[in-house]
C-alpha positions as a Python dict, from the first residue, in 0.01 Angstrom:
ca = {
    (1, 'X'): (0, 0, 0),
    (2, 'X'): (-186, -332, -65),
    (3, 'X'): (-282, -401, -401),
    (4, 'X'): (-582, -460, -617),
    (5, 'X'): (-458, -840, -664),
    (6, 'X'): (-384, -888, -303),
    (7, 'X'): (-670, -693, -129),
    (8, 'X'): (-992, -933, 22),
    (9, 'X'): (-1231, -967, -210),
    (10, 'X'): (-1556, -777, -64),
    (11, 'X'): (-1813, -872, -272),
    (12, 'X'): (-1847, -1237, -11),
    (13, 'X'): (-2167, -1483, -126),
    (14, 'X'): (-2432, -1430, 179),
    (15, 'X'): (-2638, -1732, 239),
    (16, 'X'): (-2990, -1674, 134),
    (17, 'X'): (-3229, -1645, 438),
    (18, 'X'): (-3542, -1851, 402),
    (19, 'X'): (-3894, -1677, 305),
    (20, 'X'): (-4134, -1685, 585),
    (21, 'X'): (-4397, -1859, 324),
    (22, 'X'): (-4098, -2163, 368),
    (23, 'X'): (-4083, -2153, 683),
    (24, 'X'): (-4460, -2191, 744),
    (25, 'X'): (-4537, -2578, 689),
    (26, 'X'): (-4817, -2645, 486),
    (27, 'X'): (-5173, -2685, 677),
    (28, 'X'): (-5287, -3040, 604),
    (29, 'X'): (-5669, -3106, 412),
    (30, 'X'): (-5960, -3041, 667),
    (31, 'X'): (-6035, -3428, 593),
    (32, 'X'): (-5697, -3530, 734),
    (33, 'X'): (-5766, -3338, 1016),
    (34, 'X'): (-6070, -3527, 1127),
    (35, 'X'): (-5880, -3840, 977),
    (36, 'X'): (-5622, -3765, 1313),
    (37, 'X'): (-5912, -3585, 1581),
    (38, 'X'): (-6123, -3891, 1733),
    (39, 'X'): (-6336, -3661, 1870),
    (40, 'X'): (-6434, -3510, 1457),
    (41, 'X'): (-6406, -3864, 1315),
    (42, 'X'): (-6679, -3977, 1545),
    (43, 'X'): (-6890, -3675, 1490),
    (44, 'X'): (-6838, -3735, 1115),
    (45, 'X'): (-6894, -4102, 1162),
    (46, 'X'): (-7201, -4014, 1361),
    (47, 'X'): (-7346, -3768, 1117),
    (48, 'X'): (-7301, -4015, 805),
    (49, 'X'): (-7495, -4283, 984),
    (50, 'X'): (-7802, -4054, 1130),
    (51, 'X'): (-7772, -3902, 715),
    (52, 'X'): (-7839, -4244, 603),
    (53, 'X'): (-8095, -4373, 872),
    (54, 'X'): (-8247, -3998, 721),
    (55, 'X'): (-8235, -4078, 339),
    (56, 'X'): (-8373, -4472, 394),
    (57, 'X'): (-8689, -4292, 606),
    (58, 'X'): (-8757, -4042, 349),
    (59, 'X'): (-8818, -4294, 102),
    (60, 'X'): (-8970, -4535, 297),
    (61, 'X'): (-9246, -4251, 314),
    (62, 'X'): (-9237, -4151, -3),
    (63, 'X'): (-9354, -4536, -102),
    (64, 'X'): (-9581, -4515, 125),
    (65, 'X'): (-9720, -4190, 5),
    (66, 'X'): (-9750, -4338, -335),
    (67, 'X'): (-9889, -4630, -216),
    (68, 'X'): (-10177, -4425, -29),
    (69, 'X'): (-10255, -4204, -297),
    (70, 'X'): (-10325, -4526, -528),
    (71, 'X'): (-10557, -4681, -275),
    (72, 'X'): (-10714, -4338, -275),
    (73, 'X'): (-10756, -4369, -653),
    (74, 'X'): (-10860, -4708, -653),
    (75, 'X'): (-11131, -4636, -372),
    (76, 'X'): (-11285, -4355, -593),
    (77, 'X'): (-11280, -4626, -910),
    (78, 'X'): (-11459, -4853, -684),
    (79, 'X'): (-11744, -4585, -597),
    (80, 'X'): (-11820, -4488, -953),
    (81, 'X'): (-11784, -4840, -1060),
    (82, 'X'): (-11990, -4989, -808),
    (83, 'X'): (-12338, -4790, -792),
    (84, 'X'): (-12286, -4790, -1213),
    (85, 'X'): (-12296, -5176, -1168),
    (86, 'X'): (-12599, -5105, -894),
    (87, 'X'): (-12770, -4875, -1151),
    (88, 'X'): (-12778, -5138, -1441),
    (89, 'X'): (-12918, -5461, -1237),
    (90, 'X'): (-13201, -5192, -1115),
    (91, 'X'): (-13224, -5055, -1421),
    (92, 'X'): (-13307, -5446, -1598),
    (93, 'X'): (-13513, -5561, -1287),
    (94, 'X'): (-13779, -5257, -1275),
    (95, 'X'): (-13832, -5344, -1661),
    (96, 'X'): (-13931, -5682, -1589),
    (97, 'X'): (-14172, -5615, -1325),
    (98, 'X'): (-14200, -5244, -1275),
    (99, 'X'): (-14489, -5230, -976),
    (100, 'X'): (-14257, -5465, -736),
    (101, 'X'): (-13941, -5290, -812),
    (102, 'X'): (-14105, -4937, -696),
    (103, 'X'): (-14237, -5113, -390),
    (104, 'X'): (-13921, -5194, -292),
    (105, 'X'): (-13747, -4957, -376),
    (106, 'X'): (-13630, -4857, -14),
    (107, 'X'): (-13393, -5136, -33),
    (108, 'X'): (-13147, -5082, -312),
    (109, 'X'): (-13155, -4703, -160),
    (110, 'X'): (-13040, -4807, 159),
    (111, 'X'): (-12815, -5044, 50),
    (112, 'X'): (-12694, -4784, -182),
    (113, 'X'): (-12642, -4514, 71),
    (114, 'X'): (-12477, -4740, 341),
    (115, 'X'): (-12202, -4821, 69),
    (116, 'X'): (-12166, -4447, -19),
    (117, 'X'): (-12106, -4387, 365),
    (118, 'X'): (-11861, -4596, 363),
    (119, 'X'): (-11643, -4547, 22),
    (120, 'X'): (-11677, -4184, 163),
    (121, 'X'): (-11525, -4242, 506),
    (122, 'X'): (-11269, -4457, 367),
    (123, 'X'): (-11139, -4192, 99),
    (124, 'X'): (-11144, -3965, 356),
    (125, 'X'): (-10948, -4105, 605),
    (126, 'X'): (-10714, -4227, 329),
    (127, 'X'): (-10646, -3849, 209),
    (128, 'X'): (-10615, -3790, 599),
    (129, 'X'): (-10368, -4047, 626),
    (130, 'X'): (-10174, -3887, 274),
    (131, 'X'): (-10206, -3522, 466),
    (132, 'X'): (-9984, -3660, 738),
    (133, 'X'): (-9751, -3823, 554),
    (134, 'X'): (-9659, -3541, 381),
    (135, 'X'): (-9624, -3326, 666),
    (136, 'X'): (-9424, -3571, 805),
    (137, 'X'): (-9194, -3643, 490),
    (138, 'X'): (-9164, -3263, 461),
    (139, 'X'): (-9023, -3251, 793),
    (140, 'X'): (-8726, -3534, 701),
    (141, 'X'): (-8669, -3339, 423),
    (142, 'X'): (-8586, -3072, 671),
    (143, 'X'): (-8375, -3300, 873),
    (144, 'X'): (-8171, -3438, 588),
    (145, 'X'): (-8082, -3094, 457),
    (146, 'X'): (-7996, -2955, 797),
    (147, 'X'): (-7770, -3290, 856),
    (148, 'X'): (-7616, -3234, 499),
    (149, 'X'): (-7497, -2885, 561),
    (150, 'X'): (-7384, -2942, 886),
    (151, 'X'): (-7155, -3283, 746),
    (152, 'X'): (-7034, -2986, 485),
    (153, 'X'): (-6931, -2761, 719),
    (154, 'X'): (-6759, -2997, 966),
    (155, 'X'): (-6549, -3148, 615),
    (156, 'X'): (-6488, -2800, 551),
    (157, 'X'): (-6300, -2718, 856),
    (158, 'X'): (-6179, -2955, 985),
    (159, 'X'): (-6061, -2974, 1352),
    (160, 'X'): (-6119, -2581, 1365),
    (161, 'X'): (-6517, -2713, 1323),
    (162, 'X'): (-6604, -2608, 1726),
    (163, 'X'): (-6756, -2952, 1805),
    (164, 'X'): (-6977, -2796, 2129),
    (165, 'X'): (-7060, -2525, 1963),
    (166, 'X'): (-7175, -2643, 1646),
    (167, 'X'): (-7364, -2967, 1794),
    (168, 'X'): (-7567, -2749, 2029),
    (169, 'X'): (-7665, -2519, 1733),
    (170, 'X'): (-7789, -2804, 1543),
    (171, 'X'): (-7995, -2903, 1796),
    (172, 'X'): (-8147, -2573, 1896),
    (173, 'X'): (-8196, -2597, 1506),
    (174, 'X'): (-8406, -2877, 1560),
    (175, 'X'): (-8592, -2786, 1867),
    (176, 'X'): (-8671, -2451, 1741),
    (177, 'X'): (-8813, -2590, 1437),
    (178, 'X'): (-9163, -2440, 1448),
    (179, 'X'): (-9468, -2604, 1284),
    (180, 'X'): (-9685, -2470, 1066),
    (181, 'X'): (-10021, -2419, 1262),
    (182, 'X'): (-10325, -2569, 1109),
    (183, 'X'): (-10592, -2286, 971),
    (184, 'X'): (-10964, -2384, 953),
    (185, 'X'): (-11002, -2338, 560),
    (186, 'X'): (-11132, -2504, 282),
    (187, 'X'): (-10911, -2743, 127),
    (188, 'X'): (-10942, -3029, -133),
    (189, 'X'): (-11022, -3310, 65),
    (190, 'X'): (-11297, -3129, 214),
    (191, 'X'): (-11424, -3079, -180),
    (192, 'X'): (-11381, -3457, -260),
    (193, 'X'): (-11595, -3538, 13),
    (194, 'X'): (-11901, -3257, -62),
    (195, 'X'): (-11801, -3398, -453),
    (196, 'X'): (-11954, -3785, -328),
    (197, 'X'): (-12175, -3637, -94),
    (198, 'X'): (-12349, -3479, -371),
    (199, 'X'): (-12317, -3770, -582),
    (200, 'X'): (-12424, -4040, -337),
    (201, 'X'): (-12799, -3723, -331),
    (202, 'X'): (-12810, -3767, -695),
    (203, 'X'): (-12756, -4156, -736),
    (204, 'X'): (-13027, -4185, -429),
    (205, 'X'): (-13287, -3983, -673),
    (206, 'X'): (-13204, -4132, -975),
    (207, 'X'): (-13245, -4529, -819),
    (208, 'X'): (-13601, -4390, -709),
    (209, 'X'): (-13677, -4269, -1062),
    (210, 'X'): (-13523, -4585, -1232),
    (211, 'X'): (-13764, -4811, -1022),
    (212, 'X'): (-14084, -4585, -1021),
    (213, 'X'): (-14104, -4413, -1320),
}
């Protein structure tokens, strides 16, 4: 009968097994995936550039936009500023000879209604010209957020970021982009130009009145 001292200890040290969390290896950043995928560092590459080329065309427009919207200013100075000009030399001519000034009068009107014509068609097409640009600016604004969440979503997966999948959506995106449809309606360049219109009546009557009466 074996005893206590000499009987095999039972209580033997087991190696711990490793967890399965240890096992697993670490999945590396979504950025160092693309860093080692030359297909996703391209696309990324790609994507940064065309996000740029987006950014320096929006404000390119946008300075131009400004820049139209002061000549449209400055046109509409001009108007007012000219025929108030127009106004005062009649004005100090018909009181130094009154009967020749009303005899002639056709000629300051004409002159006076060929340069409303064309102040008119000039602000006009100027606020044409702004109409455009902003349509057009709208629609890089479009562009630049579309690019922006689709450089998001590439740097947020990674190489699980399905490159033919993802790159034909963005360009249905694009192609399926639908424009809004221009509505016959009243709008405010059509109220500038009834605005000078109306002016360019009343300035014609009150030349007539300044060299007759």
């Amino acid at each position: 009968m074996m005893s206590p001292c000499s009987a095999p200890n039972q209580e033997e040290i087991v190696p711990a097994e490793p967890t399965a969390s240890a096992n697993q290896a670490i999945p590396p950043h979504p950025l160092q995936q693309i860093a080692e995928s030359a297909n996703h560092k391209l696309l990324l590459k790609q994507w940064l550039k065309e996000e740029e080329s987006i950014d320096r065309r929006v404000a390119l427009k946008e300075s131009r936009l400004d820049r139209t919207r002061k000549e449209v200013t400055q046109l509409c100075c001009f108007y007012f500023l000219f025929h108030g000009t127009v106004l005062t030399l009649l004005f100090n001519a018909a009181a130094r000879n009154p009967k020749d000034s009303c005899k002639r009068a056709w000629i300051p009107s004409m002159v006076s209604l060929v340069a409303s014509m064309v102040i008119i068609w000039a602000v006009r097409y100027k606020i044409d010209v702004e109409t455009q640009i902003e349509r057009l600016l709208k629609r890089e604004k479009d562009d630049a957020k579309l690019m922006a969440k689709c450089i998001q979503e590439l740097k947020r997966k990674g190489t699980g970021f399905d490159l033919l999948k993802e790159v034909d959506t963005l360009r249905r995106a694009k192609s399926l982009r639908v424009e809004p449809k221009a509505v016959m309606k009243w709008s405010g360049r059509d109220l500038v130009t009834i605005f000078f219109i109306a002016m360019s009546c009343l300035i014609l009557a009150f030349t007539k009145v300044v060299l007759c009466d």
